[in-house]
N, C-alpha and C positions, 0 to 999 in steps of 0.2 A: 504494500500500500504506500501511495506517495507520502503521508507525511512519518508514518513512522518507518520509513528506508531512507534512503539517504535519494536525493531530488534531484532529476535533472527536466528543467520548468520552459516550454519555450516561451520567454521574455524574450523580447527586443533588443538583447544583450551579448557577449560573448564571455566576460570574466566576470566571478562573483566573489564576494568575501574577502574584499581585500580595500585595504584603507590607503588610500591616496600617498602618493609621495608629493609632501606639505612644497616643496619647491616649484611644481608646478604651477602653482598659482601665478606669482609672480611674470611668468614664460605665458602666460594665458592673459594675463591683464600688457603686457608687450605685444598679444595678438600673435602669438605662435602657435599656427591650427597643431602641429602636432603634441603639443602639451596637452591643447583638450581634446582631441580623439585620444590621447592615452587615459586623462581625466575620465571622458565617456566610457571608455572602455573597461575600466577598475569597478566603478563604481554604479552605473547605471544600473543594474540588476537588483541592487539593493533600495535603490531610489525608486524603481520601480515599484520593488515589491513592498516598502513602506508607503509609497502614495495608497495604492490597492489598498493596505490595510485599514486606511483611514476614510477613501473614495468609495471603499466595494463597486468598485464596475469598471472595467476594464481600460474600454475609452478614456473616459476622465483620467484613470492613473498614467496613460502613456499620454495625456496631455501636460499632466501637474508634473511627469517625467523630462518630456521637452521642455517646461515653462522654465523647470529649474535651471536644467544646463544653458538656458539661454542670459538666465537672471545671475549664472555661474560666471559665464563669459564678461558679462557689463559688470559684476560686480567684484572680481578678481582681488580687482587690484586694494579693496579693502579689507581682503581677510589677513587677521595676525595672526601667523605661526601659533600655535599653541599643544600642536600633538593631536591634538580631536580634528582633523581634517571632516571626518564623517559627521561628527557631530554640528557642525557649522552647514553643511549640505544640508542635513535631514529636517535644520532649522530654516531653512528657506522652503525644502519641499513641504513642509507641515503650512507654511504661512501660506502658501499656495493655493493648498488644498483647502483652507479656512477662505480664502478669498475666492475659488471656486463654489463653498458651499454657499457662502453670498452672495454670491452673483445668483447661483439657483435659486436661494428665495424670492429674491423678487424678479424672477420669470414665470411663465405660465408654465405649469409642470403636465406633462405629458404621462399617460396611463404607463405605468411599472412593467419593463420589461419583465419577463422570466426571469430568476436568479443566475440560470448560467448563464442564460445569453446575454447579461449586463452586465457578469462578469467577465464572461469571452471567455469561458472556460471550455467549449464548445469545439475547440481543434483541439483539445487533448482527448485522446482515442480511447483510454483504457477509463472503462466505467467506473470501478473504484477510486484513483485517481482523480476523477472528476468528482462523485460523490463524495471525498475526502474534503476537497476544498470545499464545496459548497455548502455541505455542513458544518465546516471551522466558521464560515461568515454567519450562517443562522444560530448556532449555539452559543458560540464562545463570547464570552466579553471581548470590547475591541482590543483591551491590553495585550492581551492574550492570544488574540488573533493574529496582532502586531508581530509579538515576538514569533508564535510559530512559521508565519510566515516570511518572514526577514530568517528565520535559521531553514525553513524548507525552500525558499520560491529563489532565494539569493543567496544561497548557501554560507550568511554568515554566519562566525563562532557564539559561543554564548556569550564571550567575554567583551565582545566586539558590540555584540547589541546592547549587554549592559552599560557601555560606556557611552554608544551614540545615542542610547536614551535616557541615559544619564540613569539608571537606577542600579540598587546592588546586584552583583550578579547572582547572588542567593535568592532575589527574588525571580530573575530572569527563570533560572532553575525552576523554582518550584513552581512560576504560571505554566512554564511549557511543560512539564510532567501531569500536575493536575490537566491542563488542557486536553494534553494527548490520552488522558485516562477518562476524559469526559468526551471524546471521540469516538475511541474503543467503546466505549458503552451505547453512546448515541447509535453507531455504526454497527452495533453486534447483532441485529435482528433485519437488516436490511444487506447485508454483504453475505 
């Protein structure tokens, strides 16, 4: 089953779990594309999969995904060194997604796709798999959602997430174990 094996998720991405080398900034606010194709490339799967955690639908997370690396590019040149590269991202893709959810309120909202289909969870082939995600979005709290899915969809560490969301890693631990044992049970009478 995809969340309790180890995850290989088609994002829009090529490399996952891996925390920026903090020098590139600099080479990206100078407007050197290949600093931020290497930037896109580290890190985008994890931006992904945190937008998604906080957006639940597909779409929306690969826009709030592009809006960052774009707000990345124009805003380079004000990030200060401080070791959390990922934690300074994940703080612009969260304002994002909060400026996305208001911009939704005050639009006319359109009748609720299907769960998969507004998650796009729809090209992944293997039914469990699918059923997997889709029941972490309707059960689990979003913290919890969060984390599973930044350690399944983006294959970051636990220690990694603790830190770009700034909480202990003992709790990182024990949402994603409760989580995954409130899956297993959700999922035990339908798989």
């Amino acid at each position: 089953m995809l969340i309790f094996e180890a995850v290989v998720y088609e994002a829009p991405v090529h490399q996952a779990g891996f925390q920026p080398d903090e020098s590139l900034f600099p080479r990206i606010a100078a407007g050197e594309k290949e600093a931020f194709h290497t930037l896109y490339e580290t890190c985008s799967s994890s931006v992904f999969a945190f937008a998604l955690s906080i957006l639940r639908h597909r779409d929306d997370a690969e826009d709030a995904m592009h809006d960052t690396f774009l707000k990345i590019r124009s805003a380079a040149h004000l990030y200060k060194p401080q070791g959390k590269p990922m934690a300074w991202i994940f703080t612009i893709t969260r304002n994002i997604c909060l400026m996305m959810y208001r911009k939704k309120a005050h639009t006319v909202q359109m009748p609720e796709e299907p769960a998969d289909s507004a998650l796009g969870l729809d090209h992944i082939t293997n039914l469990e798999d699918r059923l997997t995600l889709e029941k972490a979005f309707t059960v689990l709290p979003e913290d919890t959602c969060r984390i599973i899915m930044l350690h399944a969809v983006s294959g970051m560490k636990f220690r990694e997430i603790a830190d770009v969301l700034n909480v202990p890693l003992s709790t990182v631990l024990s949402k994603h174990n409760r989580g995954i044992k409130r899956l297993r049970k959700e999922l035990e009478g339908i798989l």
